[in-house]
C-alpha positions as CSV (number, residue, x, y, z in Angstrom):
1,X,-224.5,-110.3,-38.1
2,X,-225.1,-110.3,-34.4
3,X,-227.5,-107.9,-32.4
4,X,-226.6,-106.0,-29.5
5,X,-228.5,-103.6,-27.3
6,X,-225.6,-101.6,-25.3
7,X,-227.4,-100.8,-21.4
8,X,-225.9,-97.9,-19.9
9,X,-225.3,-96.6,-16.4
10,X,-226.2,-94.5,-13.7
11,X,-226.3,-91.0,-14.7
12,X,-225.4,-91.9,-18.6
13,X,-228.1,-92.4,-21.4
14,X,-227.5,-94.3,-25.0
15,X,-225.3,-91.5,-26.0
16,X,-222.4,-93.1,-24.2
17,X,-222.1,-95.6,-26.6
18,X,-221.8,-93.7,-29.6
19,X,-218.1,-94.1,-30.3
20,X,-219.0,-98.2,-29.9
21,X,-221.7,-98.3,-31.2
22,X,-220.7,-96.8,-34.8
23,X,-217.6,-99.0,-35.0
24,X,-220.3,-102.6,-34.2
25,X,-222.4,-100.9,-36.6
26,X,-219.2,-100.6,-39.7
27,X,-218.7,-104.4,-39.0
28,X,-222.1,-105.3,-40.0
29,X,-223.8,-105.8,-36.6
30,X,-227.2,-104.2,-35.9
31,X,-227.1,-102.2,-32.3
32,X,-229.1,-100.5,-29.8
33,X,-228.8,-98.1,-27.2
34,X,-232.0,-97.6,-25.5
35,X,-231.8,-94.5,-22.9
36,X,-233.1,-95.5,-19.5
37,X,-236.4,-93.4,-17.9
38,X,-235.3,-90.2,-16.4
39,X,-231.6,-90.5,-17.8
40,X,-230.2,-88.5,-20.9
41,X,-232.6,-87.4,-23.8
42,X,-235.2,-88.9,-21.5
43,X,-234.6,-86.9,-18.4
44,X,-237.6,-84.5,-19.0
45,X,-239.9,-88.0,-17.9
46,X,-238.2,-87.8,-14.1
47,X,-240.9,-89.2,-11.5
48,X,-240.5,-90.3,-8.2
49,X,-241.7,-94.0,-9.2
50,X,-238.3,-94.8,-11.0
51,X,-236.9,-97.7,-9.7
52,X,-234.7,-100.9,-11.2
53,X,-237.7,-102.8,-12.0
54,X,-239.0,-99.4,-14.4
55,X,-235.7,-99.4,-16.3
56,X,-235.8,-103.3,-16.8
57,X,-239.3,-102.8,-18.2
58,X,-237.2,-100.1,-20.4
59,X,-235.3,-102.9,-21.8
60,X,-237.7,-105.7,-22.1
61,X,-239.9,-103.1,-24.1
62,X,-236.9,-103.0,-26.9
63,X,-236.6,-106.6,-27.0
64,X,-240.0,-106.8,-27.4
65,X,-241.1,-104.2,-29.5
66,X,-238.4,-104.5,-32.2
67,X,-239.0,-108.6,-32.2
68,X,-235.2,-109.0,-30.8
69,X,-233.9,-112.4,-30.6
70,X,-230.2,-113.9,-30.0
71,X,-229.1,-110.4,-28.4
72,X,-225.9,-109.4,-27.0
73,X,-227.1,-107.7,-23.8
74,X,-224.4,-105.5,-22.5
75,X,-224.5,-103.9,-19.0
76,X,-222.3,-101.1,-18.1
77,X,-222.0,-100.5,-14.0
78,X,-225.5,-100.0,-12.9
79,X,-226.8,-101.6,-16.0
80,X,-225.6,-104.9,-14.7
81,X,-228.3,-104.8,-12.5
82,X,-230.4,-104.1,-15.3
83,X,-229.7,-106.4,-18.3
84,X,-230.1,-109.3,-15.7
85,X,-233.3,-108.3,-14.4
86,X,-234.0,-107.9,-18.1
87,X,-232.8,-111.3,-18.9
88,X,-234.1,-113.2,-16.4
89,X,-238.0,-111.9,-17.7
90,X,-236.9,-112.7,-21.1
91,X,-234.5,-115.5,-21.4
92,X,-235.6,-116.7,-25.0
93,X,-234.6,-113.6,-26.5
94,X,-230.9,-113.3,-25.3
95,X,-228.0,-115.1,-26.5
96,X,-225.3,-113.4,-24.3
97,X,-225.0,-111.8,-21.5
98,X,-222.3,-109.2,-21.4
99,X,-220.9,-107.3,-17.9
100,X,-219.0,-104.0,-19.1
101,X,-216.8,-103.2,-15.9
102,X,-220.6,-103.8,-14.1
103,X,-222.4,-105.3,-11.0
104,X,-223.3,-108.9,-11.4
105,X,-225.8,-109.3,-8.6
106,X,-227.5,-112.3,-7.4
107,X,-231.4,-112.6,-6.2
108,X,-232.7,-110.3,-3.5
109,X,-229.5,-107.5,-4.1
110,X,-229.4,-104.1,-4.8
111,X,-226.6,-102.2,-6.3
112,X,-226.7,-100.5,-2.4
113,X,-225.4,-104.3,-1.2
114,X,-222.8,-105.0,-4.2
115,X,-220.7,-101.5,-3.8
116,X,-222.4,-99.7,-0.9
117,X,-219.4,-97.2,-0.2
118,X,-219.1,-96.0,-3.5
119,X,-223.3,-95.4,-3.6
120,X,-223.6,-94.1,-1.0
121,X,-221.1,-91.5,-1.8
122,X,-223.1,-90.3,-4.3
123,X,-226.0,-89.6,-2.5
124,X,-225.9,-85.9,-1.0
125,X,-228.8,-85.2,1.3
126,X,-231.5,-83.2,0.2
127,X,-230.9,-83.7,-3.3
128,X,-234.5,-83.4,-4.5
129,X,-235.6,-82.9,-8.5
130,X,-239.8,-83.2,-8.9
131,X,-240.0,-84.4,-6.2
132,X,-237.6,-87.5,-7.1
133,X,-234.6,-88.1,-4.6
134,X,-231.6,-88.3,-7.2
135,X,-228.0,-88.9,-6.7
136,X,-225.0,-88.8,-9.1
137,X,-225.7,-84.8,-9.6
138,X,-224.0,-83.7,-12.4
139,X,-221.2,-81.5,-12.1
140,X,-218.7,-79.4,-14.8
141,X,-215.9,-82.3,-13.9
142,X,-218.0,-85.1,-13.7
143,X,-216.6,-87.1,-16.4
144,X,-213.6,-87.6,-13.8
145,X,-215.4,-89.5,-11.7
146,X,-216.0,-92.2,-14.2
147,X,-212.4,-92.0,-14.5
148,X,-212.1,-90.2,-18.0
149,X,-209.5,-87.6,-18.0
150,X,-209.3,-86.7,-21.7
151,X,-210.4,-82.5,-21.3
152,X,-212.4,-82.7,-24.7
153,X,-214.3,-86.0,-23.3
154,X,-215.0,-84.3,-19.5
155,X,-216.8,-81.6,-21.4
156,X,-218.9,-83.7,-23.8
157,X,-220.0,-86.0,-20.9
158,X,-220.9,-82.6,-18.6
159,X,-223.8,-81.1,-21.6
160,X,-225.1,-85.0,-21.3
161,X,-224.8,-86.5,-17.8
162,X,-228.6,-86.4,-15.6
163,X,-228.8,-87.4,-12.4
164,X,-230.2,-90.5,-11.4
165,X,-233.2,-91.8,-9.1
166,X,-231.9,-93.1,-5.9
167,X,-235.0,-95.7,-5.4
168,X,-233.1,-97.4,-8.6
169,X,-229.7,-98.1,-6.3
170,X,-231.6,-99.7,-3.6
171,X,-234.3,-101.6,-4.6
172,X,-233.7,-105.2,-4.2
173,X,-233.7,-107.8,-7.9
174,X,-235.8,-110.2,-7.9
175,X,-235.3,-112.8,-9.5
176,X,-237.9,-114.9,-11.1
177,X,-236.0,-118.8,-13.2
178,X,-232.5,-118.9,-12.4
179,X,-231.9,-122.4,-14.1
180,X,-232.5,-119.8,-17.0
181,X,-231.4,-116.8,-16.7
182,X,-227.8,-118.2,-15.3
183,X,-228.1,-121.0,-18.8
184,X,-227.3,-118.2,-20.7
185,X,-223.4,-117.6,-21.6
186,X,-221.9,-114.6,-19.7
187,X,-218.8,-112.7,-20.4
188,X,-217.3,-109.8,-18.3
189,X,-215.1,-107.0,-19.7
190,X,-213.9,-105.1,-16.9
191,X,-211.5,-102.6,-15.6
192,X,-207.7,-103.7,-14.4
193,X,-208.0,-101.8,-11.4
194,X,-211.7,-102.9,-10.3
195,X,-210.5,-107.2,-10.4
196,X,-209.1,-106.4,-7.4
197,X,-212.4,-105.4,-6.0
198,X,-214.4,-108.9,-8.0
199,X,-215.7,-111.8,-6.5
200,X,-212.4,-114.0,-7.1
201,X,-214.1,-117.3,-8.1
202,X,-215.8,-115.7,-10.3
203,X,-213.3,-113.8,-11.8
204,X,-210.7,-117.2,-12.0
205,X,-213.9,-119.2,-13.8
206,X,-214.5,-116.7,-16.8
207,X,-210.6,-116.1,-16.6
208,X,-210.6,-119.9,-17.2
209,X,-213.5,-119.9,-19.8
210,X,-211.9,-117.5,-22.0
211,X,-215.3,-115.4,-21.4
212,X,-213.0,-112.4,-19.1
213,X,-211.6,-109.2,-21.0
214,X,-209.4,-106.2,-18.6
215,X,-208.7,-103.0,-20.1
216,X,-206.5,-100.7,-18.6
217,X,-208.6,-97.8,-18.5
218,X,-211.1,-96.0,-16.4
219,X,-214.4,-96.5,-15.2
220,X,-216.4,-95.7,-18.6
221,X,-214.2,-97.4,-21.0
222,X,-216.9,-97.1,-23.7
223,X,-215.6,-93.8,-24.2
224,X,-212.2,-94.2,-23.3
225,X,-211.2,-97.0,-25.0
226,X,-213.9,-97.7,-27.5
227,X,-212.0,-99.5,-30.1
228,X,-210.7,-102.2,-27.2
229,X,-214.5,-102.5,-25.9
230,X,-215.6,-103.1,-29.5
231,X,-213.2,-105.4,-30.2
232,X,-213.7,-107.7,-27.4
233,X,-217.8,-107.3,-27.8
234,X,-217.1,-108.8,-31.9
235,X,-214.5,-111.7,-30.0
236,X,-217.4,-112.6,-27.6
237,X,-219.1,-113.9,-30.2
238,X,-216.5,-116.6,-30.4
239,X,-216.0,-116.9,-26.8
């Protein structure tokens, strides 16, 4: 039996991992989905202090708190950013380090400097909840944006989708040991069309290493193609 906590991404909560996380679950494996503050059944605790370092603390906490050792950590998008920060402040209690079609940022970056364009897009002006700048607002046909097209799909994401705290895009990681943080076995399950868009050296290593999965699908293949997402999670453990 492995463990694995399943990070999600901006705008998301735990929820998007359901299909996943029930199929890890029927072979045996314990999982968690820990919702991010502000995001999903946790939107009510918006605040204009969110930033990346709350929602690593958000992580750290679960590891923590429900004595978690040998995890899986699994970043989708935005929760690259996180599960690293998370790792690098606890590298004892992570086995793997999993990037689901997600950023893979090195010291001092934000998600602003890793895919600038595509943030920046998201960010209307004047978009203002409690006093919290938020981007990714939620819309009735959101769920295309994460490149999911099934109808049924687009209108479970809409009833579940928050928008996120902008101070969470750009604040900078920090990093704080590197020799161990970047000791610990990655793997990165991505997109087809986003390889295009990866750093190529390090898309040729874990190519090489056996530790790279693409899936033809969109953006949130969690919920588009869950059963190729959990399969390739269970084969990283062989990886």
């Amino acid at each position: 039996m492995a463990v694995y906590v399943l990070v999600h991404g901006g705008g998301h909560g735990g929820w998007c991992y359901r299909r996943v996380a029930r199929r890890l679950r029927e072979a045996g494996h314990e999982v968690h989905t820990p919702t991010l503050t502000g995001l999903g059944e946790r939107s009510h605790l918006l605040h204009p202090g969110i930033d990346l370092d709350t929602h690593i603390l958000d992580v750290t906490s679960v590891l923590h708190h429900e004595d978690l050792r040998d995890v899986v950590l699994v970043g989708h998008s935005y929760g690259g950013m996180v599960i690293t920060g998370a790792a690098d402040r606890t590298p004892d209690r992570i086995g793997r380090l999993v990037y689901l079609d997600a950023a893979v940022p090195g010291n001092g970056q934000s998600l602003l400097d890793i895919a600038g364009p595509i943030i920046e897009a998201t960010r209307p002006l004047g978009s203002v909840i409690d006093g919290t700048e938020v981007v990714l607002i939620p819309f009735p046909e959101a769920g295309t944006f994460y490149g999911v097209t099934d109808p049924a799909d687009v209108a479970w994401m809409a009833d579940r989708l928050a928008a996120h705290p902008w101070k969470c895009f750009e604040q900078p990681l920090r990093l704080t040991d590197e020799a161990a943080l970047w000791a610990i076995p990655q793997y990165h399950i991505v997109c087809t069309s986003t390889l295009p868009t990866r750093d190529p050296a390090q898309v040729a290593r874990a190519r090489g290493e056996g530790r790279l999965w693409d899936i033809d699908t969109g953006h949130d293949l969690m919920i588009t193609e869950p059963k190729a997402v959990t399969d390739a999670l269970i084969e990283v453990l062989a990886a």
